[in-house]
C-alpha positions as CSV (number, residue, x, y, z in Angstrom):
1,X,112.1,142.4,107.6
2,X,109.7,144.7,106.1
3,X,106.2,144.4,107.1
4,X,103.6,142.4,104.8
5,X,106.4,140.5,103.4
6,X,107.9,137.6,102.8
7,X,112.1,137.0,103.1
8,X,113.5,133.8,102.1
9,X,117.1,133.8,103.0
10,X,118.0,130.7,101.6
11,X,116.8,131.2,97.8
12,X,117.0,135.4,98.1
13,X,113.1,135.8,96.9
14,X,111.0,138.6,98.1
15,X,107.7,138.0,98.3
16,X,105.1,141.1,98.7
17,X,101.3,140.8,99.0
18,X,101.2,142.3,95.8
19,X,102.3,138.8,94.7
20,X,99.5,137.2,96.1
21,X,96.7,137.2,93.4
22,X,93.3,135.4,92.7
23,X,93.6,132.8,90.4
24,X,91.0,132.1,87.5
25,X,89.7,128.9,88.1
26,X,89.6,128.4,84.0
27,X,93.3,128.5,84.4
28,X,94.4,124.8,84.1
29,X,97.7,125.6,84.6
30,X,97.3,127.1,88.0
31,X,94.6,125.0,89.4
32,X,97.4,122.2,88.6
33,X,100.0,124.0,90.1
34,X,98.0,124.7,93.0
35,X,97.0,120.9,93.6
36,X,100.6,119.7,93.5
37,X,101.1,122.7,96.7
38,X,98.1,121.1,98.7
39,X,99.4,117.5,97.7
40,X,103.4,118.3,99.2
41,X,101.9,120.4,102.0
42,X,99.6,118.0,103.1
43,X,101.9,114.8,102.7
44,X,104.8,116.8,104.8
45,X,102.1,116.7,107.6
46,X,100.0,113.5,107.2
47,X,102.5,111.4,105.3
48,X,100.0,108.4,104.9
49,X,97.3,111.1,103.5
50,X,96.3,109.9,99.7
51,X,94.8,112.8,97.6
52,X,92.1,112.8,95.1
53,X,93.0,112.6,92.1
54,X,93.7,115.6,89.9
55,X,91.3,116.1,87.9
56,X,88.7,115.6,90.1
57,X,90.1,118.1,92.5
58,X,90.0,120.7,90.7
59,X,86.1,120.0,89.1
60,X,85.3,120.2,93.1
61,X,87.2,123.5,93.0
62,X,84.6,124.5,90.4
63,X,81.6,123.0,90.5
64,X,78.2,125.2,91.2
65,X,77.3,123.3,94.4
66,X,76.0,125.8,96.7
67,X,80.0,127.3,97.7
68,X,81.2,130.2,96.3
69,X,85.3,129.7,95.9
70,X,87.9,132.3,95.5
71,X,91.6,131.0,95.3
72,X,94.6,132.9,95.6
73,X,98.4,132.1,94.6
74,X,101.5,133.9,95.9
75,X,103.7,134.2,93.5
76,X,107.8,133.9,93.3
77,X,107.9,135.6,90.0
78,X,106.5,132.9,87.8
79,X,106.4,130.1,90.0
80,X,103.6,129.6,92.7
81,X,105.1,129.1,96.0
82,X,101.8,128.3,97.8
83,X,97.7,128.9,97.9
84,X,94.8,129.7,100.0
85,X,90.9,129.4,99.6
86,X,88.2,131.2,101.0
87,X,84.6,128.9,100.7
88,X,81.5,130.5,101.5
89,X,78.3,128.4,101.2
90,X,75.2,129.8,100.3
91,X,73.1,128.8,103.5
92,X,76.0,129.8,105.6
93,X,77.1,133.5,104.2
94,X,78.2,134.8,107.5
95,X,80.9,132.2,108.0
96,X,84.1,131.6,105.3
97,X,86.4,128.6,105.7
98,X,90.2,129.6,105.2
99,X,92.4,126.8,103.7
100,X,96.1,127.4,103.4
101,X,99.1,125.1,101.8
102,X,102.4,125.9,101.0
103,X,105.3,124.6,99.1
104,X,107.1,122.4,102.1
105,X,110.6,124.5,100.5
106,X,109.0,127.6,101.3
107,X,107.4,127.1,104.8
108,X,108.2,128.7,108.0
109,X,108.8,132.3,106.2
110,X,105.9,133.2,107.0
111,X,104.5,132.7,103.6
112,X,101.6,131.1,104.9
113,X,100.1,134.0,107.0
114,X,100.1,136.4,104.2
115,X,97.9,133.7,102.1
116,X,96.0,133.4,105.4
117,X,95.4,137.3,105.3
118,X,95.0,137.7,101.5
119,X,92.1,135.3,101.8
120,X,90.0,137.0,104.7
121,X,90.4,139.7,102.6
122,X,89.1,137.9,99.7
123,X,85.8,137.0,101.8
124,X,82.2,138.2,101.1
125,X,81.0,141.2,102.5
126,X,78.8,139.1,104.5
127,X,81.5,137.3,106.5
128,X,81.1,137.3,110.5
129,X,83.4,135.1,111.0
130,X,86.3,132.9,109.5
131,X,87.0,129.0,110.1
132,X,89.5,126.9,109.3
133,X,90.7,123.0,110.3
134,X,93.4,120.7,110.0
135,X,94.7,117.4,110.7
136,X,97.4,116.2,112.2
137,X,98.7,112.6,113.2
138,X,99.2,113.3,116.9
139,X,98.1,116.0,120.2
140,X,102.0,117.2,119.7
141,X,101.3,118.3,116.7
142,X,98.0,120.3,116.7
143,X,99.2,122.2,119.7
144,X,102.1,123.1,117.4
145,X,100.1,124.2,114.5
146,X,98.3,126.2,117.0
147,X,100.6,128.4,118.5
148,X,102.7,129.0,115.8
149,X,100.0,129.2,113.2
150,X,96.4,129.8,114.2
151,X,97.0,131.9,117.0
152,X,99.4,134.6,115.9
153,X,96.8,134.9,113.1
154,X,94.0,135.8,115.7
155,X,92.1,132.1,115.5
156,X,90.9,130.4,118.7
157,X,90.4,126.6,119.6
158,X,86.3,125.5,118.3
159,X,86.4,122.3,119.1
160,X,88.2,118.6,118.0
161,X,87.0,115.7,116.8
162,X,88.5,112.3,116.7
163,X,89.2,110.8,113.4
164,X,88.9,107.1,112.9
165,X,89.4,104.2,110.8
166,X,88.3,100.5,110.0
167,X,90.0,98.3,107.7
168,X,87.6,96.8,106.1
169,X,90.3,94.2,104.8
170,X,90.3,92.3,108.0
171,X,86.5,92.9,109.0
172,X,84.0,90.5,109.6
173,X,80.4,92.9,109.9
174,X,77.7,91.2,111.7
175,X,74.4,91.7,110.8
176,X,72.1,95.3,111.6
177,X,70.1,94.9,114.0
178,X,66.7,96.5,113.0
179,X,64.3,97.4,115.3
180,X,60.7,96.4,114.5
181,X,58.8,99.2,112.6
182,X,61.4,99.8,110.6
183,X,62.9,98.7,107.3
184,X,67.1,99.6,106.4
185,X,67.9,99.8,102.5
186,X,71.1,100.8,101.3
187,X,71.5,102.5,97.7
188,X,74.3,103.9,95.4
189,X,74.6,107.1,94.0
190,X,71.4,108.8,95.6
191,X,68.4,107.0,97.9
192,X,64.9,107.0,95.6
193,X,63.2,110.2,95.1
194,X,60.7,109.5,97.7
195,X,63.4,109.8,100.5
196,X,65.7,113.0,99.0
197,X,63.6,116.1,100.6
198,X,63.6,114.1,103.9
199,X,67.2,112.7,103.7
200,X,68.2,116.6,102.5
201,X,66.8,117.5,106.3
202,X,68.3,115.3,107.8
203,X,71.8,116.7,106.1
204,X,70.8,119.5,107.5
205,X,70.6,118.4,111.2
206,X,74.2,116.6,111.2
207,X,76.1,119.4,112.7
208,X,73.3,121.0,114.8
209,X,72.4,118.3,116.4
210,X,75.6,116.7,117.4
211,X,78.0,118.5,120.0
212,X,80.3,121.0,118.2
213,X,82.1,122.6,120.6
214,X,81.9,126.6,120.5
215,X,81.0,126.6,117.0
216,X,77.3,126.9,117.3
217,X,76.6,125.5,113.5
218,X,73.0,126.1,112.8
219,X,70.1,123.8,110.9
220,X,71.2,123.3,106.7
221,X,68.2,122.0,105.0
222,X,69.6,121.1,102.0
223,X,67.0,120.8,98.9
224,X,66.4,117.6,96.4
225,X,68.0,119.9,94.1
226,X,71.2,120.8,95.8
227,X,71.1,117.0,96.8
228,X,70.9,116.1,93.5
229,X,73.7,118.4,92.3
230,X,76.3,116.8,94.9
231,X,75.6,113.5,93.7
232,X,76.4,114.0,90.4
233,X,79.7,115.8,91.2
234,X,80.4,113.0,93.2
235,X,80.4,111.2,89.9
236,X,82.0,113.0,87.8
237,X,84.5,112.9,90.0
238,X,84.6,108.8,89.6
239,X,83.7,108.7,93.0
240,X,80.7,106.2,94.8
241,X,78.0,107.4,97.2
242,X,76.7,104.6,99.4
243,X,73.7,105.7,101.6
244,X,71.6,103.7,103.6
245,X,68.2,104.5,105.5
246,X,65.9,103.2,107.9
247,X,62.1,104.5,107.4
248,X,59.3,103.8,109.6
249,X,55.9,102.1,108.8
250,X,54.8,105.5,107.3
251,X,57.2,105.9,105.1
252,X,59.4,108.2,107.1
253,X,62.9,108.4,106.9
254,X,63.9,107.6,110.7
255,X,68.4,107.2,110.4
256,X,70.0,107.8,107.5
257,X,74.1,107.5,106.7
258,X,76.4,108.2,103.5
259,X,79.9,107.0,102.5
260,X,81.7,108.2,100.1
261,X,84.2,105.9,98.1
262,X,86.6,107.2,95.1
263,X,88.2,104.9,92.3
264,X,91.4,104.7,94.0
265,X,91.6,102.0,96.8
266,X,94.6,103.3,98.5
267,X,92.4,106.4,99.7
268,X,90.1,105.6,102.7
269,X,86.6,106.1,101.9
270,X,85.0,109.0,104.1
271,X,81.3,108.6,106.2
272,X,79.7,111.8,105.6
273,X,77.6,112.0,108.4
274,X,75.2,109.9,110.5
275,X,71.8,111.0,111.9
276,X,69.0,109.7,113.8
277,X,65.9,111.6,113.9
278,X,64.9,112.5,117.5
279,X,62.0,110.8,117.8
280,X,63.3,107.1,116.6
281,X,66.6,108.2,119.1
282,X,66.8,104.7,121.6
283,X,66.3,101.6,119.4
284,X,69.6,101.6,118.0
285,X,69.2,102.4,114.4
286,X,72.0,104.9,114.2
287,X,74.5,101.3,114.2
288,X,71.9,99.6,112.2
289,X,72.3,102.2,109.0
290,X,76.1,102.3,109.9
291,X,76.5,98.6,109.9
292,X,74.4,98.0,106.4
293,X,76.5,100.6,104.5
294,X,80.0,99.2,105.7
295,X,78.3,95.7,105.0
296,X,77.3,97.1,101.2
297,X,80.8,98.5,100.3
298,X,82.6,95.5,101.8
299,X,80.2,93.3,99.4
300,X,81.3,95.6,96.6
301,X,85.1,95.5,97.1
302,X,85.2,99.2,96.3
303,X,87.0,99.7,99.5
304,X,89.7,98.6,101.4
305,X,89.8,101.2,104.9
306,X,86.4,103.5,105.7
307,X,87.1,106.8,108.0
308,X,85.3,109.0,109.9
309,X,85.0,111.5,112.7
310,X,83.4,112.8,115.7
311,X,83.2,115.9,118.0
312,X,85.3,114.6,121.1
313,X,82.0,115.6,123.0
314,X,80.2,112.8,120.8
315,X,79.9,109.8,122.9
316,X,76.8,108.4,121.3
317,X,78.5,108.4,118.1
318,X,81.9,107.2,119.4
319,X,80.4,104.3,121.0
320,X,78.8,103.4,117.9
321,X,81.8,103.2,115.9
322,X,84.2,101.8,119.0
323,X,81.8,98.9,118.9
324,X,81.9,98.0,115.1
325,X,85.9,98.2,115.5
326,X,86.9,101.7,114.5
327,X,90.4,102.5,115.8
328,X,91.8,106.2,116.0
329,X,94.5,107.3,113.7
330,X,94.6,111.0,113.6
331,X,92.9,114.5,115.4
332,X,91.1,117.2,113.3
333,X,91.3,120.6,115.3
334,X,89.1,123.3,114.1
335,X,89.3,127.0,114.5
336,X,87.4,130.4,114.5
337,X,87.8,134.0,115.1
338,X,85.6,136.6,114.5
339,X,85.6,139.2,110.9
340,X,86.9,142.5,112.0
341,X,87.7,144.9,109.1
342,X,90.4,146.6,108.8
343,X,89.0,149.8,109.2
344,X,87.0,148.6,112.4
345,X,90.6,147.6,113.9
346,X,92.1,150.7,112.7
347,X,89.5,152.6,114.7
348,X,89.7,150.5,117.7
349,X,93.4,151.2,117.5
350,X,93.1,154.8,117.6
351,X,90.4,155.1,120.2
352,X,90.9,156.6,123.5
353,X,91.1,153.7,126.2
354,X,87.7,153.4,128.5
355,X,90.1,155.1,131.4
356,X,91.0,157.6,129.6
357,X,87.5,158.4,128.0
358,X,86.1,158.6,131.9
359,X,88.7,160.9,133.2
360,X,87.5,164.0,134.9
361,X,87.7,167.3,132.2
């Protein structure tokens, strides 16, 4: 098999990377076809996964957020056999998440690793380093995905997390338990204005603070502006934000946490991230938000099962949600390696070994 391409034995196609080209995301047509890829892919995998819906997909795929987005589609003639993404977010330019779905007909060609490839190449110039994660219902299977996937490709192991689940169906929540000094309030689709530059710090401090492995995420203030913007694609995308906070006697926002719900009651609504500020750390508010946003969306209706997940290094965190009654279902692995250009390994490839070099002349 020629290198840098693609041989399906079974249907006789060909593909090349010269197949494997950037879609426009004002193309309706391929953004749809690429949605239905992700939505097979994914399903082969995680056969209980439920998908957003179309349309707001592919709003998320263009929306002005903060991310800049490049998707590519390789190409079986006219019919798209499979997609990747490359997502670079402003505040982050020197690291670029890698997604990857192919059609399940077309898999294990090695279809897959050419997207993988056509989308580091895609990347910004400013691109240290490429990430990627995925889920999968059992340890069996990540170590699969792993050595037949990530690591031929170059990625390494970052870290895992735990995902878990509470069916909110079955539930009975007991009452937060507040510590005195501070007041929790729970509100939809955005906490007051008073709260957004604090609450967009603490956004920021989610993955720093918590244990992430070797992936060393840095502080991501994230501004009342940008806040504001997620909201409202949030929205538009009939989905519900639910955030609750506790603030102090001052008015400071101490523990803040956000669930995200969408219109469709068969898809588990996802926490986005819980934080306690490091000075209130100890008096338990970090259950006390948790606990008044499951109580809100329960009192709603607007959702049946909540997920979310945590660094396996995370106890705090996963004793939290243990205690309210979350229960594992699946494993999220995630994985890095570092941006070396092609013309970097093309000189490393043709340089003299350091034995060589030293030799006596």
């Amino acid at each position: 098999m020629p290198r840098g391409s693609i041989f399906d034995r079974h249907q006789r196609v060909r593909i090349h990377p010269a197949a494997t080209r950037a879609l426009d995301l004002a193309n309706d047509s391929a953004l749809t076809a690429a949605y239905l890829i992700e939505c097979s892919a994914t399903q082969r995998v995680r056969p209980d996964w439920v998908p957003l819906a179309q349309e707001a997909r592919i709003l998320g795929w263009r929306a002005d957020t903060g991310w800049t987005n490049h998707l590519l589609g390789a190409w079986d003639s006219a019919t798209m056999r499979g997609f990747a993404a490359c997502m670079t977010a402003d505040d982050t330019p020197d690291t670029t998440w890698i997604n990857v779905s192919v059609d399940p007909q077309h898999q294990g060609r090695g279809l897959g690793s050419t997207l993988a490839r056509a989308a580091e190449d895609a990347g910004p110039a400013s691109t240290k380093r490429f990430v990627a994660s995925a889920y999968r219902p059992s340890p069996d299977a990540i170590d699969t995905l792993i050595r037949r996937f990530a690591q031929p490709l170059g990625y390494a192991v970052a870290t895992t997390e735990t995902v878990v689940e509470l069916d909110l169906r079955s539930m009975s929540l007991p009452a937060p338990l507040v510590a005195d000094g501070y007041e929790v309030s729970t509100h939809l689709n955005g906490v007051p204005e008073q709260f957004r530059e604090q609450v967009g710090q603490i956004k920021g401090l989610v993955d720093a603070e918590a244990p992430n492995g070797d992936l060393g995420w840095g502080e991501t203030p994230v501004s009342s502006a940008e806040y504001a913007k997620e909201i409202d694609l949030w929205v538009a995308q009939g989905r519900t934000a639910v955030e609750s906070v506790a603030v102090d006697t001052h008015g400071g926002v101490a523990a803040w946490t956000c669930l995200v719900a969408t219109d469709d009651m068969r898809r588990p609504a996802q926490i986005e991230g819980t934080l306690v500020v490091g000075q209130h750390r100890g008096h338990g508010l970090g259950a006390a938000v948790k606990l008044a946003c499951l109580r809100k969306v329960q009192q709603l209706g607007i959702v049946s099962q909540v997920r979310t997940s945590s660094d396996d290094q995370n106890v705090w965190m996963r004793a939290i949600n243990d205690e309210i009654g979350f229960m594992p279902v699946e494993t999220e692995i995630i994985v890095q390696k570092p941006h070396v250009r092609r013309a970097e390994q093309r000189r490393a490839q043709t340089r003299p070994s350091a034995a060589s070099s030293a030799r006596p002349r």
